[in-house]
C-alpha positions as a printed Julia matrix, in Angstrom:
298×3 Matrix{Float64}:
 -13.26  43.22  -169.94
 -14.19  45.35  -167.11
 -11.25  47.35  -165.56
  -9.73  46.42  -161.72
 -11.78  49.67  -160.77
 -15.09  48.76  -162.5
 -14.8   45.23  -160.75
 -14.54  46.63  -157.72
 -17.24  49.44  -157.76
 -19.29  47.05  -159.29
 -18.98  44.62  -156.41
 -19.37  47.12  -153.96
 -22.7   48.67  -155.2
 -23.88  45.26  -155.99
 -24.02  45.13  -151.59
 -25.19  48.16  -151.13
 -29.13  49.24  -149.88
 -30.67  51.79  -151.44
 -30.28  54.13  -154.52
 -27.19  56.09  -155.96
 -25.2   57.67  -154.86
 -23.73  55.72  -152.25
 -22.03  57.6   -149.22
 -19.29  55.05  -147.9
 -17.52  54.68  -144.8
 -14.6   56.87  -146.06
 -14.53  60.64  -145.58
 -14.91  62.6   -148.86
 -15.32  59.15  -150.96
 -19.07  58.66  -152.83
 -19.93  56.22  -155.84
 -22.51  56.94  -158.18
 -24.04  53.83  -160.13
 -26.5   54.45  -163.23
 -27.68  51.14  -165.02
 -29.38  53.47  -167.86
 -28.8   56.49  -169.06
 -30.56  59.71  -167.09
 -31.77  62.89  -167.93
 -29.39  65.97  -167.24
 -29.49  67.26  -163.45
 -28.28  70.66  -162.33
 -25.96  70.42  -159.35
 -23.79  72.63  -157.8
 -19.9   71.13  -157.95
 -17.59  71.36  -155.5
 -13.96  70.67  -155.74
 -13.61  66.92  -156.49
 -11.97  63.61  -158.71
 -15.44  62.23  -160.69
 -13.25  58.94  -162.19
 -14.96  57.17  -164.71
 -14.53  53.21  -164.13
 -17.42  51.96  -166.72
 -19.91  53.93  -168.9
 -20.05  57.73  -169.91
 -21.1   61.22  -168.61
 -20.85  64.72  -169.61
 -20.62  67.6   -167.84
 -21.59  71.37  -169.23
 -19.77  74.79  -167.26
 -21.74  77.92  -168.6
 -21.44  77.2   -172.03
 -18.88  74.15  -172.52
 -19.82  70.73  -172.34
 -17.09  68.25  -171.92
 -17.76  64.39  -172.11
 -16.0   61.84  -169.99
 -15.6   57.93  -169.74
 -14.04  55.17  -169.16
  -9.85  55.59  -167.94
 -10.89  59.56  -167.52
 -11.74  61.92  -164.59
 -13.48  65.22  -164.62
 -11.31  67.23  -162.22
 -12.81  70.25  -160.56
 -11.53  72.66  -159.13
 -13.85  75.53  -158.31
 -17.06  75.75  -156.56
 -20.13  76.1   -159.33
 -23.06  75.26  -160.59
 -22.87  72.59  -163.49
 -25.49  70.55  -165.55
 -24.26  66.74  -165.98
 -25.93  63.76  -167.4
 -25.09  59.71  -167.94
 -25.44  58.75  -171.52
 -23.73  55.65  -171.72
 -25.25  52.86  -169.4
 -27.14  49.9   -169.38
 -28.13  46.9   -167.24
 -25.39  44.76  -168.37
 -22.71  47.07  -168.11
 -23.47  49.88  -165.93
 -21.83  53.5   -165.77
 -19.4   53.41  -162.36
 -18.03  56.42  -161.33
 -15.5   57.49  -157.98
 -16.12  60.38  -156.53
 -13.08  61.87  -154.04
 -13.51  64.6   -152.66
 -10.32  66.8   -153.36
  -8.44  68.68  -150.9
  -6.38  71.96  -153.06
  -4.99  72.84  -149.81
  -3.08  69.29  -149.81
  -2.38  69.58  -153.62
  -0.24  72.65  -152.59
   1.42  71.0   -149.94
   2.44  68.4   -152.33
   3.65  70.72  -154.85
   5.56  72.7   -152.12
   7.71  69.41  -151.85
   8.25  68.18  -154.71
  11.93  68.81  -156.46
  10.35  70.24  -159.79
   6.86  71.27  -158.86
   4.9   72.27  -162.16
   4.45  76.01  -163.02
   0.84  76.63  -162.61
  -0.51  77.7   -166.07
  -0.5   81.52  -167.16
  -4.02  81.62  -169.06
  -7.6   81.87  -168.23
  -8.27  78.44  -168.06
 -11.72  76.99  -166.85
 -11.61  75.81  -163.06
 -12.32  72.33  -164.72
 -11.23  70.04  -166.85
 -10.73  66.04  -168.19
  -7.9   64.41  -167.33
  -6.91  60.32  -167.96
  -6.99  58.62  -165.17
  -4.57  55.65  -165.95
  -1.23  54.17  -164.6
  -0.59  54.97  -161.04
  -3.74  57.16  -160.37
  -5.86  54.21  -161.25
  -4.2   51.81  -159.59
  -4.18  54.67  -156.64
  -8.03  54.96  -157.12
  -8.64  51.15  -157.05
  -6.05  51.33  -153.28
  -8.9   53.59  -152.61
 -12.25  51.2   -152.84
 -10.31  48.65  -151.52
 -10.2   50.85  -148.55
 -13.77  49.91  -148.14
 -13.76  46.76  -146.77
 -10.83  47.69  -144.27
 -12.23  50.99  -142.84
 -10.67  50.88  -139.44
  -7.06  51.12  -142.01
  -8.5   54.25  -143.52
  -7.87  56.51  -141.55
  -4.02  55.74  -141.75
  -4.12  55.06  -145.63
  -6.68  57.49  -146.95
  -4.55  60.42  -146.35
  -1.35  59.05  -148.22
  -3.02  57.68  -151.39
  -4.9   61.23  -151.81
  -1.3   62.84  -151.51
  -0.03  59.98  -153.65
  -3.35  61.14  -155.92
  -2.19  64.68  -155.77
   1.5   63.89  -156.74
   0.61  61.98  -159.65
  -1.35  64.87  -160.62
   0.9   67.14  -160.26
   3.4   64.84  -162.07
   1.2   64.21  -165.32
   0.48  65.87  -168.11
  -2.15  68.12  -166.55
   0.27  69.17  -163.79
   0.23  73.08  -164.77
  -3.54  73.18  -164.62
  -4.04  71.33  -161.27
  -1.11  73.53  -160.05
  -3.1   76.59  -161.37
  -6.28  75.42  -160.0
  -4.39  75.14  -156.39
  -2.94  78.41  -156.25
  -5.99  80.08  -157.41
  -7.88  78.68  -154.34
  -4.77  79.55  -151.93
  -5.82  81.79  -149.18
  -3.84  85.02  -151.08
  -5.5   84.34  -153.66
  -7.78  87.33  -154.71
  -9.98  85.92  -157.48
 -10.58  83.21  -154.81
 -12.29  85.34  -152.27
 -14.43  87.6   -154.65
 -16.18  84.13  -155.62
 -16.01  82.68  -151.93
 -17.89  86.29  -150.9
 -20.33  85.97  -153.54
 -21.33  82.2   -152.61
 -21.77  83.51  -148.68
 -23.95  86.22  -149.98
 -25.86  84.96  -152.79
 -28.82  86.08  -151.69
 -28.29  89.77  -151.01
 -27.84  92.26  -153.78
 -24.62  92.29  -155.03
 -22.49  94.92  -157.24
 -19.36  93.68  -159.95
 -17.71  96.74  -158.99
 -17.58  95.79  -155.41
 -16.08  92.18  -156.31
 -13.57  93.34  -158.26
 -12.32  95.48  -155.63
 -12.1   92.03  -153.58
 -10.51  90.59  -156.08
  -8.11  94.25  -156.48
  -8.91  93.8   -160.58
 -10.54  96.28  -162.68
 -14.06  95.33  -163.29
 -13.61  93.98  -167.11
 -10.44  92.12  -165.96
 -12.27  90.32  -162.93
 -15.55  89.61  -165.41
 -13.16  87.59  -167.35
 -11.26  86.14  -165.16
 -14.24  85.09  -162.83
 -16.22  83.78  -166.43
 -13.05  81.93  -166.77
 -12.65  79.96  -163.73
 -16.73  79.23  -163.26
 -17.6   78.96  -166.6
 -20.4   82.01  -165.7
 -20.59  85.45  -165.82
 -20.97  86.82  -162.18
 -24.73  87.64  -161.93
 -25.39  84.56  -163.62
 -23.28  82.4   -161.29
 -25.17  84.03  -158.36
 -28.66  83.38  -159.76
 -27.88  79.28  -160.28
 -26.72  79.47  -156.97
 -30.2   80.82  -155.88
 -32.2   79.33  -157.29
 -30.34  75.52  -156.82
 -31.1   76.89  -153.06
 -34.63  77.33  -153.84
 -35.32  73.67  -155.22
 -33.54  72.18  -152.49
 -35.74  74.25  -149.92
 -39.14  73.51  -151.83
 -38.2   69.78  -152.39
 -36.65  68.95  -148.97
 -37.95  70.87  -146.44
 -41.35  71.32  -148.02
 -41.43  75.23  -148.38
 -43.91  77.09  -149.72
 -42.66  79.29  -153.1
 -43.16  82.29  -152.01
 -41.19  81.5   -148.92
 -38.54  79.62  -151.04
 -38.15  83.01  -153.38
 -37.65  85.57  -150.65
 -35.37  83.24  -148.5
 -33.02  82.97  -151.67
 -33.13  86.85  -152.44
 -35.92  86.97  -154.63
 -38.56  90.26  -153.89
 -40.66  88.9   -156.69
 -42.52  85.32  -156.7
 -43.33  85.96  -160.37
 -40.08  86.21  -161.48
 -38.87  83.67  -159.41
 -41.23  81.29  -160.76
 -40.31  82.48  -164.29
 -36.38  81.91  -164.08
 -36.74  78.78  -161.87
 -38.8   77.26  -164.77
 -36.34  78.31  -167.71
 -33.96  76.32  -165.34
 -35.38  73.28  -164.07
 -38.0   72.93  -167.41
 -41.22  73.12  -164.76
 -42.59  75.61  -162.56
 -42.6   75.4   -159.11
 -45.53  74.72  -157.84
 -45.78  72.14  -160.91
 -42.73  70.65  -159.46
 -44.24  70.43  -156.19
 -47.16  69.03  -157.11
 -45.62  66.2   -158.33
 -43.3   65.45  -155.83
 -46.74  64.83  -153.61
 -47.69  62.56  -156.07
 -44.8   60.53  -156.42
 -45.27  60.54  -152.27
 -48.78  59.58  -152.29
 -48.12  57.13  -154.24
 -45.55  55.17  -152.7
């Protein structure tokens, strides 16, 4: 039997116009419907709740892949690139997923009030992880879609049942590791503005040494602890994050490659071509070519 959340994601998308993922009338609040499985995509993640209503997904950070479904949420934390796929969907019973966007700024707000606020964790933990989403943060989540047919309330409501969302967080059994992930992104926060630099600069050259200074670690401390949070090694971060640039300039605002390669920080087409093809399984132009197709066609 499909859960209160399911029921109401599916009725939603069941009114809704064209193809997933559906932006809604609520800031920060997207749902993705798949009625079959799909091929992996490469996205860049931002901060953000994915909760799991129906169906399956997994997720991969640099070189761990974690799986989610039903009654679970990925929770991210950190900015970064990320490969993600739907394997459990069909038809009859298709894979529902809630996306909120999530505010760290208000999760440290909450924490800053609460009587016993959780210690945020000591390791070097991955800026992402699975928690359940059951008990009160479902029933918060399901407060949430039914903020879709009342939209005029939202704007009241939204605010306390994503501080209700970040209490309950807090709260549970992942409370250390959503209080880590908050206080890494807190303005003071070192590590936080090495990788915020990095993503305004991606396309220039850019030296470890000088990030580390940003981040006022040595430079072996701040590879790990930057590998740690992103799931990828610094250069390697920076090169998803150019090239993810590129396809989005070739396939949306019709670029030529060349163009595409020197406006992400590229000096050499060929190797452009060459990386953005071990990433994305195609070349380029190949790519291009049959996005005219597909446009031709239709």
């Amino acid at each position: 039997m499909p859960s209160r959340l399911a029921t109401a994601l599916l009725r939603y998308t069941d009114r809704c116009r064209g193809k997933s993922p559906y932006a809604t009338p609520l800031e920060g609040v997207f749902i993705l419907r798949s009625d079959q499985p799909k091929p992996p995509t490469l996205r860049s993640a931002s901060p953000a709740l994915c909760i799991v209503a129906q169906g399956a997904k997994w997720a991969s950070f640099g070189g761990a892949q974690l799986e989610y479904g039903a009654g679970q949420a990925l929770v991210i934390g950190v900015q970064t690139p990320s490969r993600r796929q739907v394997f459990e969907a069909s038809p009859d019973k298709p894979c529902l997923v809630l996306l909120l966007q999530l505010d760290l700024a208000m999760i440290r707000a909450v924490a800053s009030e609460m009587a016993s606020a959780p210690v945020p964790s000591g390791d070097a933990s991955r800026g992402v992880f699975v928690a359940n989403f059951d008990g009160p943060l479902a029933d918060c989540a399901v407060r949430v879609v039914r903020l879709l047919d009342t939209p005029d309330a939202a704007a009241i409501l939204q605010p306390m049942i994503m501080r209700e969302i970040g209490y309950w967080l807090l709260a549970g059994p992942n409370g250390a590791e959503v209080a880590k992930l908050a206080s890494i992104q807190s303005p003071s926060h070192k590590l936080a503005h090495a990788v915020d630099n990095l993503r305004a600069n991606y396309a220039q050259p850019v030296r470890v040494e000088d990030l580390a200074k940003i981040a006022q670690l040595s430079e072996s401390a701040f590879h790990r602890q930057f590998k740690a949070l992103t799931g990828l090694p610094p250069l390697q971060y920076q090169k998803q994050l150019r090239l993810l640039e590129a396809r989005r300039l070739l396939l949306s605002q019709s670029m030529s490659v060349q163009t595409a390669a020197f406006e992400v920080g590229y000096e050499s087409p060929s190797q452009f071509s060459r990386e953005y093809s071990r990433m994305f399984g195609a070349p380029p132009k190949k790519e291009l070519a049959q996005v005219k197709t597909i446009g031709e066609a239709a």
